[in-house]
N, C-alpha and C positions, 0 to 999 in steps of 0.2 A: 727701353722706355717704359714709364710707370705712365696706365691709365685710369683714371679715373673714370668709373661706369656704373650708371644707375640700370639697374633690372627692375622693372616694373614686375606685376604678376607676381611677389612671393606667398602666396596663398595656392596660385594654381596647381592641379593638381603637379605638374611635372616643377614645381619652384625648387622647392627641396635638393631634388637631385641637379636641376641647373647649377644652383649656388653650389655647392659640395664641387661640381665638375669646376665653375669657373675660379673658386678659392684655392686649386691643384696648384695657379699660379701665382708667382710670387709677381708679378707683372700689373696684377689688377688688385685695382682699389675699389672695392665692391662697396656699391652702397644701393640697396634692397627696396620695396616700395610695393604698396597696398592700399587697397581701400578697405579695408579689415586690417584693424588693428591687433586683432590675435592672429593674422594669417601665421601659418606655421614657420614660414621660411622668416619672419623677425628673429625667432630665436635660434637661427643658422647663422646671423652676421653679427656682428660690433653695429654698425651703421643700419637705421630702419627711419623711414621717412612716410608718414601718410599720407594720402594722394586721394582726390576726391575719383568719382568714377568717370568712364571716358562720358558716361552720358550729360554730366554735368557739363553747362557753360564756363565754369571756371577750369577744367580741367588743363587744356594748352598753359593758360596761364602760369596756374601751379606749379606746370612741370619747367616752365622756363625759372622761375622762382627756384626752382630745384639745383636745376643748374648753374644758374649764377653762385648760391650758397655753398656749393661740393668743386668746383670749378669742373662739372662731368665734362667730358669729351665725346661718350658713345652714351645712347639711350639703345636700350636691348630691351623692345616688350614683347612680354609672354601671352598678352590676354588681344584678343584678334580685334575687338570693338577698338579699340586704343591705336590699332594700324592705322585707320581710314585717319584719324585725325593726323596723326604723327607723320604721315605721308602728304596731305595737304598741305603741311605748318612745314614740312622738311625744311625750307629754304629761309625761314625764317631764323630755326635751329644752327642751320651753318652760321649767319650770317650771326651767333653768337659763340659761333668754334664748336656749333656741338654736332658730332654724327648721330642718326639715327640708322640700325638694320633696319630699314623696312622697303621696300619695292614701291615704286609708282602710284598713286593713286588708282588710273585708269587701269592697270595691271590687278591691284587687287581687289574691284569692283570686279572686273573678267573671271579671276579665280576663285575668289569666292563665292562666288553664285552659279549654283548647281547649272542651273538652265541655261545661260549665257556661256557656260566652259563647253555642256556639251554639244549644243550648237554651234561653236568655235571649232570643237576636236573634229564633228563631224564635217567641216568643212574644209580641214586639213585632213579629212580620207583616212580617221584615226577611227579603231575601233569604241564606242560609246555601249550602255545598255542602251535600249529599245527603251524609248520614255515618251511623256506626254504631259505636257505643263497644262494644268489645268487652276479655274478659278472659282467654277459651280460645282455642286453635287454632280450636278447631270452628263459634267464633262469625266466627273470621277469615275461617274460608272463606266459610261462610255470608254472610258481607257482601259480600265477594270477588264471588258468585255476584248478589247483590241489585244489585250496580254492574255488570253487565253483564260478568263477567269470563266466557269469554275475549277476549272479542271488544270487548271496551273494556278499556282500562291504569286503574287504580285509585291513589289515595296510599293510606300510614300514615306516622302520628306519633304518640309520646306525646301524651295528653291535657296532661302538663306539662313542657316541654322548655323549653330554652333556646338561640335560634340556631334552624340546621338539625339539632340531634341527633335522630336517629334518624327520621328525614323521609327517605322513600324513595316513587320512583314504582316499582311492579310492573306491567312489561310482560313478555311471550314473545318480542314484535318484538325485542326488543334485542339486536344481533349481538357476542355476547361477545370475537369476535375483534378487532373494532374498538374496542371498547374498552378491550380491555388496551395495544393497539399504539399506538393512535391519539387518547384522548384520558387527559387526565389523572388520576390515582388520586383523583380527588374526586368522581365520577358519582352522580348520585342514581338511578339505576336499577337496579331489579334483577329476577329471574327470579321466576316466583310459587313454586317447589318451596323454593328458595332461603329466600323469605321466610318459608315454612311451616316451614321447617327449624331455623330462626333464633329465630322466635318461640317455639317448642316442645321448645326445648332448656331451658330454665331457666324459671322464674316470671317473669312479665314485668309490668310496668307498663300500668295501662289505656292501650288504645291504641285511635286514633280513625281508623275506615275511612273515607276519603273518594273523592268523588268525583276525576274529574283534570280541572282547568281550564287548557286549551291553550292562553288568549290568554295577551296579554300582562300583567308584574308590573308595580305598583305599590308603592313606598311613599310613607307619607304622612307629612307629618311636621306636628304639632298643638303649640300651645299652648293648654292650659286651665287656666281660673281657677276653682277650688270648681264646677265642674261645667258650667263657660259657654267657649263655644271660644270663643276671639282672635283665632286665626290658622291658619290651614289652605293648605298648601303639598303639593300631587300629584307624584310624579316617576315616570317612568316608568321601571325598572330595565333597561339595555341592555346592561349585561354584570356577572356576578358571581362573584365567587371566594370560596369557603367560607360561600357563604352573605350574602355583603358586596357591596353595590354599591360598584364601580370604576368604573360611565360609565352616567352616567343626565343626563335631559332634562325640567326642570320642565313641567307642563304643565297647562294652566287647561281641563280638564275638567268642566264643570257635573253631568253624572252622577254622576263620583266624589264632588267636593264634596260635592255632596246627600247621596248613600249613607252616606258618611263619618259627616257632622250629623247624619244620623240616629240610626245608629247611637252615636255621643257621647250623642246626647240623652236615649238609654235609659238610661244609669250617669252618676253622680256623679267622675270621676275627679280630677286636680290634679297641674300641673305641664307639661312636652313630654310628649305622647302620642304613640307610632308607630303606624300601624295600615302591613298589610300586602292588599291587594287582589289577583284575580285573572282574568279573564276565561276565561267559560264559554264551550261549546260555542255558544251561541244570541247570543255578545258580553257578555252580561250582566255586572256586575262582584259577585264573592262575597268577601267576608271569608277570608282566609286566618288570621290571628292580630291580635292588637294586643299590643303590647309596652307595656307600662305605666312607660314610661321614656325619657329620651331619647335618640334613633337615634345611634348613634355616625357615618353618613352624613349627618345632619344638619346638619355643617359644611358640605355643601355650598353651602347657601343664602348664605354667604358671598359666595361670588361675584355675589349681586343685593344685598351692601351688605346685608342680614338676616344679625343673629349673633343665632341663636335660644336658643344656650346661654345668652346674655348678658341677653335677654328675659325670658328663666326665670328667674335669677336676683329683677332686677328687680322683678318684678310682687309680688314676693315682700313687698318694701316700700312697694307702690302706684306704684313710678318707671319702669313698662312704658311707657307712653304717649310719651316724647320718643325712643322705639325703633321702634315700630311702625310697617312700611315704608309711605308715598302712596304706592307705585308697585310692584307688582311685575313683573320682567321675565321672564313666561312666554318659554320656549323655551329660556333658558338650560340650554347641557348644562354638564357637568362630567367631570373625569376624573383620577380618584387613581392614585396611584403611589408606590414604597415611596421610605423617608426614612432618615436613618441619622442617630442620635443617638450621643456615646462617652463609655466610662468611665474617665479617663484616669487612670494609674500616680501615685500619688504621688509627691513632687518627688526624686529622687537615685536614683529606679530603672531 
């Protein structure tokens, strides 16, 4: 069967390489979608459609609009704001023949929110950081103190964030000179007076005190069906820029695996799942977030001959199965690098 599928998100960072993965097949009828109209991924397809943002009132609409126009059958979005709606409106969408990847409303209200998952984990007897939701300076400190500050470096982040925004480690140790000179304007470090400064300047959003887990990152990248994982893929992050893994190394870990399934097991989710891992002080591996979406780094797996986008799709009409890899080759590393796409002049100029 030929599908016809609109991908939201071709501007986001991970578009590019989705569309590349999902064009492998001769199956899909791709057709792309942005609210930036230079996002990069238009000039990856034949078919580009603009879409207003999820936070506008017309946005549902649009996208019904969309579907009627293309006759789409699956809606695949990359950008997580655009979930909550497309998961409300789910039933709306069928009830014009269209699928949506996306999980449950009340599912991805649970997973995306920092505080709400790890109070969830910790009730399922799952290992969490050490944290403390906080909404005044004065609770900040006071966490600040609970996590052994000074004498241990502490994180925050929004309870609901997107990426690395507003995700900061607060150390003293940090030699400011060095890093104005010596490393890049993208540091997640910063001073505790700093932070107190910052925080207490304006009303701010609940924000979640955590512990600081020094090993090393993980992400994971998941396939699941109505609440049953598929496929579970570990990679260990070896270098990152904004937030983005650029050179990471698959790797067949049975701890994390377990941890992972665990954790899967306690929620109902549907569609690529991201989680994000971290090693403690003691090695242990803690939950850093899960991203209820799939990983825009998750092209990586391409290179083990897994198109996980293309999966997702799939399973979607029961035709996962002649996809799903016999063999994976753990240790496979990877490593991205920027691409350049153009908008060329029309013809006489």
């Amino acid at each position: 069967m030929n599908i016809n599928l609109l991908l939201t998100g071709a501007g986001a960072p991970g578009g590019p390489g989705i569309i590349k993965a999902l064009k492998r097949s001769d199956k899909i009828n791709l057709i792309v979608a942005d609210a930036d109209e230079f996002a990069a991924g238009r000039f990856l397809n034949d078919t580009f459609e603009l879409i207003p943002r999820a936070e506008d009132m017309n946005f549902v609409a649009a996208m019904k609009r969309l579907c009627e126009k293309h006759k789409i059958q699956l809606i695949f979005p990359l950008v997580t704001k655009e979930l909550f709606l497309l998961a409300r409106h789910k039933e709306e969408f069928l009830q014009l023949g269209v699928r949506v990847i996306v999980s449950d409303d009340a599912m991805l209200q649970l997973a995306n929110n920092k505080r709400k998952l790890y109070q969830h984990l910790q009730q399922n007897n799952l290992l969490v950081p050490e944290f403390y939701a906080v909404n005044t300076v004065e609770e900040f400190r006071m966490a600040a103190q609970k996590l052994g500050y000074p004498a241990k470096p502490f994180c925050f982040k929004p309870s609901v964030s997107n990426g690395s925004r507003g995700f900061r480690i607060v150390s003293d140790a940090v030699n400011d000179f060095e890093l104005l000179f010596n490393t890049k304007p993208n540091s997640t470090y910063m001073r505790y007076e700093t932070a107190c400064e910052i925080v207490s300047s304006q009303p701010f959003p609940e924000l979640l005190v955590t512990e600081y887990l020094p090993g090393e990152e993980y992400s994971i990248d998941t396939i699941v069906k109505n609440g049953a994982l598929q496929l579970i893929l570990p990679r260990r992050r070896l270098q990152m820029r904004d937030g983005i893994s650029i050179k990471g190394e698959f790797v067949n870990d049975p701890e994390i695996i377990n941890y992972c399934k665990k954790i899967l097991g306690t929620l109902s989710l549907h569609g690529p799942i991201g989680l994000q891992v971290k090693q403690a002080v003691d090695g242990t591996y803690k939950i850093l977030e899960i991203n209820p979406r799939i990983q825009g780094t998750s092209v990586a797996a391409m290179g083990m001959n897994i198109n996980l986008p293309l999966i997702a799709v799939m399973q979607e009409f029961n035709l996962e199965k002649e996809l799903q890899p016999r063999h994976i080759a753990w240790g496979t590393k990877f490593f991205r690098y920027y691409n350049e796409v153009y908008s060329l002049p029309p013809a006489g100029i």
